[in-house]
DRENTORKOL-3810 file (N, C-alpha, C; in nm, 4 decimals):
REM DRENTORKOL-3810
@n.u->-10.4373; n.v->26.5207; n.w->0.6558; ca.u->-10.3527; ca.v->26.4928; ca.w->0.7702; c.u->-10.4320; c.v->26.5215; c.w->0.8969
@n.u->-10.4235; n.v->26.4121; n.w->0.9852; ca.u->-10.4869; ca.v->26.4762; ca.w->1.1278; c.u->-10.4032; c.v->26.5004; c.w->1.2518
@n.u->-10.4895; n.v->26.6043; n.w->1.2943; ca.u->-10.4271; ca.v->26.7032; ca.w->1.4303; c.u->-10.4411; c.v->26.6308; c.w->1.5814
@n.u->-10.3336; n.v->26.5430; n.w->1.6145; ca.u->-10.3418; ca.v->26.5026; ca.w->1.7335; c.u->-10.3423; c.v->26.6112; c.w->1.8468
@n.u->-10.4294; n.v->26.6143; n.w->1.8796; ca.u->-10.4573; ca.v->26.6638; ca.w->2.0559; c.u->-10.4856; c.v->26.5707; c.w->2.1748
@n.u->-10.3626; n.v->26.5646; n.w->2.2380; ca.u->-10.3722; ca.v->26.4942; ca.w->2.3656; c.u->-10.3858; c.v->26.5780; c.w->2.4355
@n.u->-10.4215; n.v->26.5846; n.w->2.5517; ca.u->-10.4297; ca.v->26.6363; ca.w->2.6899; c.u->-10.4066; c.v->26.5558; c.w->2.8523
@n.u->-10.2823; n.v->26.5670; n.w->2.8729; ca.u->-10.3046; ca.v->26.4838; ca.w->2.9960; c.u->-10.4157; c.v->26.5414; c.w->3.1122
@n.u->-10.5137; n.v->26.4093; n.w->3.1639; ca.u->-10.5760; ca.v->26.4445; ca.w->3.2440; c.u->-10.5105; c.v->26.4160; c.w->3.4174
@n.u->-10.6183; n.v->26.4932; n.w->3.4821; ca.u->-10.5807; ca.v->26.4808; ca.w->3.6111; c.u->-10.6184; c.v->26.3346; c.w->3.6494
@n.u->-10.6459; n.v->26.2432; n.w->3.5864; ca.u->-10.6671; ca.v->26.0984; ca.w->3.7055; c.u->-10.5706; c.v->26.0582; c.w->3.6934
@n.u->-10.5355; n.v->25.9551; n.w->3.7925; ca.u->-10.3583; ca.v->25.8735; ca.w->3.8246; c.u->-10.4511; c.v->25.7836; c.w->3.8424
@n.u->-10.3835; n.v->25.6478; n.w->3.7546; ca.u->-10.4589; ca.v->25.4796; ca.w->3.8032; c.u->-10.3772; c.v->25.4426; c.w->3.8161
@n.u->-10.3228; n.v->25.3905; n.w->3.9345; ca.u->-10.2439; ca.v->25.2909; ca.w->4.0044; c.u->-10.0927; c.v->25.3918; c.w->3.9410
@n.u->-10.0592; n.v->25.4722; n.w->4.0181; ca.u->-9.9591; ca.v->25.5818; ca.w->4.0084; c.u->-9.8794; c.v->25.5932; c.w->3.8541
@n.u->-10.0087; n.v->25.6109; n.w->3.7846; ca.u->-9.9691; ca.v->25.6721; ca.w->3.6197; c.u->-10.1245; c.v->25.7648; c.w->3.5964
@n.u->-9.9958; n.v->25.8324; n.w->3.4944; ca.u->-10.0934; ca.v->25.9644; ca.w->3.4397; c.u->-10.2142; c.v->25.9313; c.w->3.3433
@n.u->-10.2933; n.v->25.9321; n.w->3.3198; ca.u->-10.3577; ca.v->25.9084; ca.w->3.1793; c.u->-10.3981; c.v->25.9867; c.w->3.1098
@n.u->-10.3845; n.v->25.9559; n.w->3.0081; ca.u->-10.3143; ca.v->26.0871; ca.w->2.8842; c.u->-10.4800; c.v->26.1131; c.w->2.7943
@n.u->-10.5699; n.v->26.1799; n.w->2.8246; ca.u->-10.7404; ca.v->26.2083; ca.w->2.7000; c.u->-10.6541; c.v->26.2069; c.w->2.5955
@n.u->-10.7237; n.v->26.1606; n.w->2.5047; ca.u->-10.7215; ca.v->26.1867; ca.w->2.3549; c.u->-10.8345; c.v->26.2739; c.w->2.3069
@n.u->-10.8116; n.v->26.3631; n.w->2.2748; ca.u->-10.8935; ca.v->26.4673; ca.w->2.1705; c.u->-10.8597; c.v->26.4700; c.w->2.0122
@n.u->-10.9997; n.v->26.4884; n.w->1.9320; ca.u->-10.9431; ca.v->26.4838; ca.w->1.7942; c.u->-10.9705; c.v->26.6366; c.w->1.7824
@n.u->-10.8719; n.v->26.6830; n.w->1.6862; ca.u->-10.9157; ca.v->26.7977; ca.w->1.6112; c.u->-11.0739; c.v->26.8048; c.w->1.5778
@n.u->-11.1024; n.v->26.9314; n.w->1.5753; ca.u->-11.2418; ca.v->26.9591; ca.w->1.5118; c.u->-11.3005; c.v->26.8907; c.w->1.4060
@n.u->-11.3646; n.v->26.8364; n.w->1.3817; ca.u->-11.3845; ca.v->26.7514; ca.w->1.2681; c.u->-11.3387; c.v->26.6595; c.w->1.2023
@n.u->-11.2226; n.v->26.6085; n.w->1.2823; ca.u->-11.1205; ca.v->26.4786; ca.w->1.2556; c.u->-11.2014; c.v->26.3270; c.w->1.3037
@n.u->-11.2080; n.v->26.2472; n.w->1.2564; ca.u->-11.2794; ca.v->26.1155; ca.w->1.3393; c.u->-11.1454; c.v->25.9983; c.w->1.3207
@n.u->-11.0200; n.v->26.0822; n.w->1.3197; ca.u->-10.9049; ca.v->25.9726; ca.w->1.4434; c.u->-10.8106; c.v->26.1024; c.w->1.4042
@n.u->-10.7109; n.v->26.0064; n.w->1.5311; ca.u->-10.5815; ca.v->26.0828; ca.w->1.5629; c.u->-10.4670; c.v->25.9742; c.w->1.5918
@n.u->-10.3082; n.v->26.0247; n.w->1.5924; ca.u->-10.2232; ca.v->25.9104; ca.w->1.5994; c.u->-10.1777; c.v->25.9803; c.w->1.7209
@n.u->-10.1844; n.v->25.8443; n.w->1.8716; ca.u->-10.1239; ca.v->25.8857; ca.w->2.0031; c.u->-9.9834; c.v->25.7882; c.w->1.9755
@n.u->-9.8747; n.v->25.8826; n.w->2.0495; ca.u->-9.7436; ca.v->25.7781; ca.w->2.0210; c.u->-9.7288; c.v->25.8058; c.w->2.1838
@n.u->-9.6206; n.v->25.7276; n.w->2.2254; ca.u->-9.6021; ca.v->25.6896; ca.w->2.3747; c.u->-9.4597; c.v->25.5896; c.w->2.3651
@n.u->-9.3910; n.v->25.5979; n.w->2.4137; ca.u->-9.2296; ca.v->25.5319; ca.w->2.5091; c.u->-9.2483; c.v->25.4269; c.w->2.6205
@n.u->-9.2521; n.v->25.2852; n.w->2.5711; ca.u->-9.2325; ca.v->25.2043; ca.w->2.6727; c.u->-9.0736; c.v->25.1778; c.w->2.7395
@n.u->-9.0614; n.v->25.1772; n.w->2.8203; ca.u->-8.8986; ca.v->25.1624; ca.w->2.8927; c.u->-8.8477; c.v->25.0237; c.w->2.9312
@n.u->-8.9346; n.v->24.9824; n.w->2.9292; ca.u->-8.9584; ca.v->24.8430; ca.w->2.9754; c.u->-9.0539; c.v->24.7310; c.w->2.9569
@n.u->-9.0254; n.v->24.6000; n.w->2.9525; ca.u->-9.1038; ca.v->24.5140; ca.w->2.9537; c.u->-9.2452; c.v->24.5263; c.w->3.0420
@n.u->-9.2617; n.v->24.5873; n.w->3.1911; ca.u->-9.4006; ca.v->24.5914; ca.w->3.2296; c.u->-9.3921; c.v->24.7232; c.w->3.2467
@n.u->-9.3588; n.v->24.7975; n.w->3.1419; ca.u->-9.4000; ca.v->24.9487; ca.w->3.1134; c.u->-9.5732; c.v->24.9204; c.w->3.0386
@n.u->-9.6500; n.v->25.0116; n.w->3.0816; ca.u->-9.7818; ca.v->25.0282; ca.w->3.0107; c.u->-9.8003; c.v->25.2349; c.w->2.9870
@n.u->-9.9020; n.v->25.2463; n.w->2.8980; ca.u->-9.9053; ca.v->25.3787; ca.w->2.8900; c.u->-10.0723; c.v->25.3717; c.w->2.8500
@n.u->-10.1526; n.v->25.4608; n.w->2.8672; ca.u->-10.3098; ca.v->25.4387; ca.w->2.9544; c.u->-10.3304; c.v->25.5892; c.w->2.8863
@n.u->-10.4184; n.v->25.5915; n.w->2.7949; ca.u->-10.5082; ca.v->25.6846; ca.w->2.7352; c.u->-10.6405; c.v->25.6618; c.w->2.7371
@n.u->-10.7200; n.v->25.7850; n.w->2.7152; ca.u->-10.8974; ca.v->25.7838; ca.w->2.7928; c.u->-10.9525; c.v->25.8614; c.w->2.6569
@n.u->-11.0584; n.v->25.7991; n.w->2.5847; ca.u->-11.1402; ca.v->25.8673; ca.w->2.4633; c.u->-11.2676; c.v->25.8209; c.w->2.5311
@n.u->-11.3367; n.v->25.9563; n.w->2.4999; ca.u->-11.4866; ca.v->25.9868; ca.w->2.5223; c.u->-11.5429; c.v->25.9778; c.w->2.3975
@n.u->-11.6570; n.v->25.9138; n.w->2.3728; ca.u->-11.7497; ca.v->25.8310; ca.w->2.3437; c.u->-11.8666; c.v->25.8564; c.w->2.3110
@n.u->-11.9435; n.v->25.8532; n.w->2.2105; ca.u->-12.1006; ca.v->25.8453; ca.w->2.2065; c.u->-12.1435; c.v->25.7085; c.w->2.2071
@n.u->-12.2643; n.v->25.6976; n.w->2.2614; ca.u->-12.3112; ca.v->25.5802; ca.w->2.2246; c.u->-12.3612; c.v->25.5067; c.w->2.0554
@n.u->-12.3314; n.v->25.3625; n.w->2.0269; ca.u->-12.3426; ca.v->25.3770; ca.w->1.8812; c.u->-12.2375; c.v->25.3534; c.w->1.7990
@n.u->-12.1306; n.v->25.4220; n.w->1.8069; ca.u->-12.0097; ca.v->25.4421; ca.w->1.7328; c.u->-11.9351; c.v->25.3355; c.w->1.7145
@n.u->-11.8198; n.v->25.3494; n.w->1.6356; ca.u->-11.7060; ca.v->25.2232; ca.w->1.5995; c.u->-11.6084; c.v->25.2922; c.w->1.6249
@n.u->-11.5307; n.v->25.2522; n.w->1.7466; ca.u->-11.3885; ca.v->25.2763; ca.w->1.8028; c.u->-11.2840; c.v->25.1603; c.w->1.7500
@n.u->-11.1657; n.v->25.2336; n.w->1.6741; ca.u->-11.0661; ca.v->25.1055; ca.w->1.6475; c.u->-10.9989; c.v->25.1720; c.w->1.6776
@n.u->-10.8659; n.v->25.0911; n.w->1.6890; ca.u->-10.7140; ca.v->25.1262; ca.w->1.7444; c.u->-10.6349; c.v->24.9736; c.w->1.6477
@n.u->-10.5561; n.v->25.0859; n.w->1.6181; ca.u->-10.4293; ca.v->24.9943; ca.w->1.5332; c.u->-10.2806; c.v->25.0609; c.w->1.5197
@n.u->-10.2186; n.v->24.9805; n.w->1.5506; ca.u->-10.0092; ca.v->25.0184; ca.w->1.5426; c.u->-10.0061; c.v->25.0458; c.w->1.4080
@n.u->-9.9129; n.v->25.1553; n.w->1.4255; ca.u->-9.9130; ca.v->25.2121; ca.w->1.2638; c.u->-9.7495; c.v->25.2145; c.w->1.2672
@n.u->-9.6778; n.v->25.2143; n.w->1.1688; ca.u->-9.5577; ca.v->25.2182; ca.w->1.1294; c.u->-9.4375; c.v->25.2041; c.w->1.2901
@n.u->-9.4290; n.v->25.0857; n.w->1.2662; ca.u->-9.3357; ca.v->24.9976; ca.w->1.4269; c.u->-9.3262; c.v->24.8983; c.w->1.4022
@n.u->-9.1567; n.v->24.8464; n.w->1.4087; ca.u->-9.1068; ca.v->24.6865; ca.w->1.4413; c.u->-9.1984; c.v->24.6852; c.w->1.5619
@n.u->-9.1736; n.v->24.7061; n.w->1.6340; ca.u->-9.1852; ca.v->24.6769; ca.w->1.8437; c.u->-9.3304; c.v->24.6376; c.w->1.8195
@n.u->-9.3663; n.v->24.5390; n.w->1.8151; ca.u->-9.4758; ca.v->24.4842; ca.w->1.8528; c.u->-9.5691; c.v->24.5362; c.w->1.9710
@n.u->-9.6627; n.v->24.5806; n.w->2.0609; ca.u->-9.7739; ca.v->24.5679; ca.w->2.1023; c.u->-9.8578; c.v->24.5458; c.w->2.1446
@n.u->-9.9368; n.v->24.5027; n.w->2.2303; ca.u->-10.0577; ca.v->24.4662; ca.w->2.2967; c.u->-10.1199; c.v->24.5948; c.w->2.3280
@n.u->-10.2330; n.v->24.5651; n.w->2.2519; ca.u->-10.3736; ca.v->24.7047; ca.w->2.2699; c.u->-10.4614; c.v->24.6704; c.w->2.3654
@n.u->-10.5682; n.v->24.7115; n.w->2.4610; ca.u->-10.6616; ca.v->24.6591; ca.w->2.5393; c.u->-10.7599; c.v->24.7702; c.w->2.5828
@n.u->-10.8560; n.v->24.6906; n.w->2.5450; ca.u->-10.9910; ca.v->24.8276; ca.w->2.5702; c.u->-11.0645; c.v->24.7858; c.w->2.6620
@n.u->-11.0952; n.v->24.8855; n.w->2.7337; ca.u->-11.1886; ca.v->24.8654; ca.w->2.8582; c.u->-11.3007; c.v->25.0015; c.w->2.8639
@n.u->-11.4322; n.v->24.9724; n.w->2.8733; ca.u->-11.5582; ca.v->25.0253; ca.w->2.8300; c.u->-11.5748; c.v->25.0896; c.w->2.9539
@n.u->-11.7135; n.v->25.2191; n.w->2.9630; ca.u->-11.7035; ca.v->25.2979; ca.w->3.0343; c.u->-11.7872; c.v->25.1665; c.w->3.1724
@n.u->-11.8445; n.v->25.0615; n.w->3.1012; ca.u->-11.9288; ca.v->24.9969; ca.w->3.2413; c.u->-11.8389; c.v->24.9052; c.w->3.2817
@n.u->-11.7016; n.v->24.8948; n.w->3.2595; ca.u->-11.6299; ca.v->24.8112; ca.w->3.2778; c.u->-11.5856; c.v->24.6736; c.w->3.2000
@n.u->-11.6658; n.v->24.6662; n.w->3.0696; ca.u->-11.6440; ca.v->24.5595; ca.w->3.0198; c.u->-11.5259; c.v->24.5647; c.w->2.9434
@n.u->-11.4546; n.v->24.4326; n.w->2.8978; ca.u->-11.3300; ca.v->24.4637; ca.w->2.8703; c.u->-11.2743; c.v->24.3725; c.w->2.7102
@n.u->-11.2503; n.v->24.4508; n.w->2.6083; ca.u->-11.2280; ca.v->24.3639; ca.w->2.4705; c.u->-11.1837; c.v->24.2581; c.w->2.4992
@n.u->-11.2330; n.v->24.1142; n.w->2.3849; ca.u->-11.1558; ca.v->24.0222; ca.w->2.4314; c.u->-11.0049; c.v->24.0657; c.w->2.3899
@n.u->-10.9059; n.v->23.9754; n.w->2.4710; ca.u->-10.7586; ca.v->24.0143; ca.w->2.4756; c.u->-10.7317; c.v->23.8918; c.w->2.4960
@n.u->-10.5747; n.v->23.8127; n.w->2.4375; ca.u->-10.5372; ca.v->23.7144; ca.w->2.4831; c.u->-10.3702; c.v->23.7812; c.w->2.4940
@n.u->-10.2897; n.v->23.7139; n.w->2.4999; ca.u->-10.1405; ca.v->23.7260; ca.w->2.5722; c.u->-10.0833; c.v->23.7581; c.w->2.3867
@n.u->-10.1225; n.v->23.7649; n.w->2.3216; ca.u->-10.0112; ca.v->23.7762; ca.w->2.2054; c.u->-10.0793; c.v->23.8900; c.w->2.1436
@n.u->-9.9967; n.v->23.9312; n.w->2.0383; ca.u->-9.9438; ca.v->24.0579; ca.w->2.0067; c.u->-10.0694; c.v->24.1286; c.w->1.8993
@n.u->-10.1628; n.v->24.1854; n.w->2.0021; ca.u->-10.2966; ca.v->24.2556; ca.w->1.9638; c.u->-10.3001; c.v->24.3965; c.w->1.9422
@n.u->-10.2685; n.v->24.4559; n.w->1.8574; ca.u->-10.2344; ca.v->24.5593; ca.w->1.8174; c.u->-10.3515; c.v->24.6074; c.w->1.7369
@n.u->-10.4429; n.v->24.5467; n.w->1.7225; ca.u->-10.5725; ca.v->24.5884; ca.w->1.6811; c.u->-10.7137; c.v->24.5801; c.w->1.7301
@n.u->-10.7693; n.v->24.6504; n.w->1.7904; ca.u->-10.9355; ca.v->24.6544; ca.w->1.7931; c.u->-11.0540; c.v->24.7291; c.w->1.7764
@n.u->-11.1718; n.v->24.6633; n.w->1.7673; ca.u->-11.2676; ca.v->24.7395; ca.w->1.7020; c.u->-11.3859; c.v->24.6755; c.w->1.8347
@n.u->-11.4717; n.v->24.7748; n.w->1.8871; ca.u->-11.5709; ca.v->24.8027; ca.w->1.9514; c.u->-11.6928; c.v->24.8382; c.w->1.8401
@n.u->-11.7810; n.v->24.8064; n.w->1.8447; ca.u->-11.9043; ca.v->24.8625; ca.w->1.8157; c.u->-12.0127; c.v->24.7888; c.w->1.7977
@n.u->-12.1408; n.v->24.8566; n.w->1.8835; ca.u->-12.1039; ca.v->24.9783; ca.w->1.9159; c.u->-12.0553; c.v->25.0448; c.w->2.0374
@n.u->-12.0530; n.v->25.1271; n.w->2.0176; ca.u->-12.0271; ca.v->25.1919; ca.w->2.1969; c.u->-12.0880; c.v->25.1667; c.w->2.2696
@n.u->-12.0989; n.v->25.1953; n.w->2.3715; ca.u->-12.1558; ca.v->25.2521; ca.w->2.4924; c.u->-12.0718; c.v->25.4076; c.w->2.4862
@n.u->-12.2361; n.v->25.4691; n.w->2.5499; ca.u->-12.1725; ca.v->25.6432; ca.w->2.5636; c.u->-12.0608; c.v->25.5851; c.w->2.7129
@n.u->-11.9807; n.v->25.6942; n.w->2.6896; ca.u->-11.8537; ca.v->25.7276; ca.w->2.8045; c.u->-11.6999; c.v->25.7492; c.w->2.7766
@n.u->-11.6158; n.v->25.6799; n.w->2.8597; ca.u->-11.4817; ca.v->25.7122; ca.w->2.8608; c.u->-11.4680; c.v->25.5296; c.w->2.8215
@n.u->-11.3348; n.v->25.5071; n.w->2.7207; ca.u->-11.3178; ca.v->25.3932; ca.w->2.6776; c.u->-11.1411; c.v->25.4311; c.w->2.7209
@n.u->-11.1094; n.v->25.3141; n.w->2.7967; ca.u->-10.9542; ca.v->25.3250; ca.w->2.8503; c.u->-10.8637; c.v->25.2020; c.w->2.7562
@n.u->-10.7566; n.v->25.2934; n.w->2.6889; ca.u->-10.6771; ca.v->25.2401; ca.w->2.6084; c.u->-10.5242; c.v->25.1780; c.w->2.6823
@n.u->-10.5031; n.v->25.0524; n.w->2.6562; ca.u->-10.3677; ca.v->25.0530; ca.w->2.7330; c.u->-10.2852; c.v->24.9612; c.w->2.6405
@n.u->-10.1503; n.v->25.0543; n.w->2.6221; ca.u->-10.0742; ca.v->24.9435; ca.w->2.5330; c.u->-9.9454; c.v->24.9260; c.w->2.6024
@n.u->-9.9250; n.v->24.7869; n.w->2.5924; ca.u->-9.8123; ca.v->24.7565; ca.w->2.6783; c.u->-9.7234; c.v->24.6769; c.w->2.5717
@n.u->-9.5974; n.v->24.6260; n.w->2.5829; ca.u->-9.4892; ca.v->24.5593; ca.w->2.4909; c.u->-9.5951; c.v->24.3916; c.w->2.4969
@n.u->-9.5364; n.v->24.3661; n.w->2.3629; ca.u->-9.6314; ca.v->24.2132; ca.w->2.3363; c.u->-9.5296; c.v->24.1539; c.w->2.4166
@n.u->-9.6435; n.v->24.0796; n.w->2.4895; ca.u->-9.5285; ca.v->23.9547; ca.w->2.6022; c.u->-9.4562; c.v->23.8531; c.w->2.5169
@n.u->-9.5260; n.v->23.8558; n.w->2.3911; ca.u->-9.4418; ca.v->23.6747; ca.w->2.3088; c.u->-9.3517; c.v->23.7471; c.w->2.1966
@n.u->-9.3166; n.v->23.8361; n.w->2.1995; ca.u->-9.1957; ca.v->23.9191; ca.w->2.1437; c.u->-9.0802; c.v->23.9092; c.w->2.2450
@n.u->-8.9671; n.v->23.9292; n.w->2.1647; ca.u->-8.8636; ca.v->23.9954; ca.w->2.2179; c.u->-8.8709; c.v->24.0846; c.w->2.2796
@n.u->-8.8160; n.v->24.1455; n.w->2.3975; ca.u->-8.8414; ca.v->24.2436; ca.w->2.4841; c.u->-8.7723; c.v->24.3767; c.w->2.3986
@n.u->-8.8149; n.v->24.5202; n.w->2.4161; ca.u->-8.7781; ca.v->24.6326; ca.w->2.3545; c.u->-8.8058; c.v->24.7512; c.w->2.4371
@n.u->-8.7058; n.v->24.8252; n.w->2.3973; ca.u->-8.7612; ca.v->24.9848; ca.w->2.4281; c.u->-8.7814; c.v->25.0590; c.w->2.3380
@n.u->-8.8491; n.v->25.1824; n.w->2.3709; ca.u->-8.8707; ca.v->25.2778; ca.w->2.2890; c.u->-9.0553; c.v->25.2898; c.w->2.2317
@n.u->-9.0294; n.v->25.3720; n.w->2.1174; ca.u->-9.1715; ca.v->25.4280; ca.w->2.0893; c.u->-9.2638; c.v->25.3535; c.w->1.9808
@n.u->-9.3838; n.v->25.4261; n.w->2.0170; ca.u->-9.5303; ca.v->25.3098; ca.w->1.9305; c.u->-9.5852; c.v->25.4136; c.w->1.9305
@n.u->-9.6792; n.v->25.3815; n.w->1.7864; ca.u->-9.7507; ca.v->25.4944; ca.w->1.7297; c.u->-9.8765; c.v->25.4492; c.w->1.7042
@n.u->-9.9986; n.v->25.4625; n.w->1.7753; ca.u->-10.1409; ca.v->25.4067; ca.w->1.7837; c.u->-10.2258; c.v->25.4977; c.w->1.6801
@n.u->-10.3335; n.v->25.4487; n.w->1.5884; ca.u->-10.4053; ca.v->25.5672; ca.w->1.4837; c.u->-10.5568; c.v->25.5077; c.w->1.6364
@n.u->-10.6055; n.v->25.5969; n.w->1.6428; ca.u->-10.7318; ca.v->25.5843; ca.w->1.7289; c.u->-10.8625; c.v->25.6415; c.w->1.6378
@n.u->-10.9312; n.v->25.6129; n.w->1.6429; ca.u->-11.0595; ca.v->25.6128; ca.w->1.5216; c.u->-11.1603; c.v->25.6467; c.w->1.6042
@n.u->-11.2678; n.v->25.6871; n.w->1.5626; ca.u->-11.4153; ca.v->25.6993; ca.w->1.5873; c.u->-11.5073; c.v->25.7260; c.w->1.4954
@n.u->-11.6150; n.v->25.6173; n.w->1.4697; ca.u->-11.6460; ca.v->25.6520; ca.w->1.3304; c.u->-11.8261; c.v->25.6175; c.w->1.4024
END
C-alpha cells in the first residue's frame, strides 16, 4: 500500500493553491484525490523530478471522467486534445517540477465531486 504525502505549497497560479506531491520514502507513486465543483473547476499539483525518469498519471476507480495535462519544468506541454485524457506518460524527464492539472472531461456530462489520480515515477 502507498503513503500519500501531499503538501500544499506556497505558489498561487492564477489565484489557486498548488498542492506538491511527495511520495513516501521509498514509494515510486502515490494516489492524489481532489473535488471538482464545477465544470471549469481545475485542481493543479507540482512533482519534482529527476532527469531520465517515467512519470505517468492515471484515474483510478471513478465514473466522473477527467482530463489530465502535463506541463514540463521548460515549459513544454503533453500532447492533450479536448476529450477525456485521463492518462499520461512522459519519458524521459527533464530534471524539475512537472505541473499536473485535472479538470472535468469537456465531452462528458458535466459532474461534481471527487477523482482519484495514482501518480508514478519510475
Amino acid at each position: 500500500m502507498t503513503i500519500l504525502m501531499i503538501a500544499a505549497a506556497s505558489a498561487v497560479t492564477y489565484g489557486q493553491t498548488v498542492r506538491r506531491i511527495r511520495f513516501a520514502r521509498g514509494a515510486t507513486s502515490a494516489v492524489v484525490t481532489g473535488h471538482l465543483a464545477g465544470y471549469r473547476g481545475k485542481i493543479v499539483y507540482l512533482i519534482r523530478v529527476r532527469r531520465g525518469q517515467t512519470l505517468r498519471t492515471v484515474q483510478i476507480g471513478s465514473s466522473h471522467p477527467v482530463t489530465v495535462s502535463v506541463t514540463g519544468p521548460t515549459g513544454d506541454f503533453a500532447d492533450s486534445d479536448a476529450s477525456c485524457n485521463n492518462r499520461k506518460e512522459i519519458s524521459p524527464t527533464t530534471a524539475g517540477d512537472y505541473r499536473i492539472e485535472v479538470v472535468e472531461c469537456r465531452k462528458a456530462d458535466p459532474w461534481q465531486g471527487r477523482f482519484r489520480i495514482r501518480v508514478s515515477v519510475l
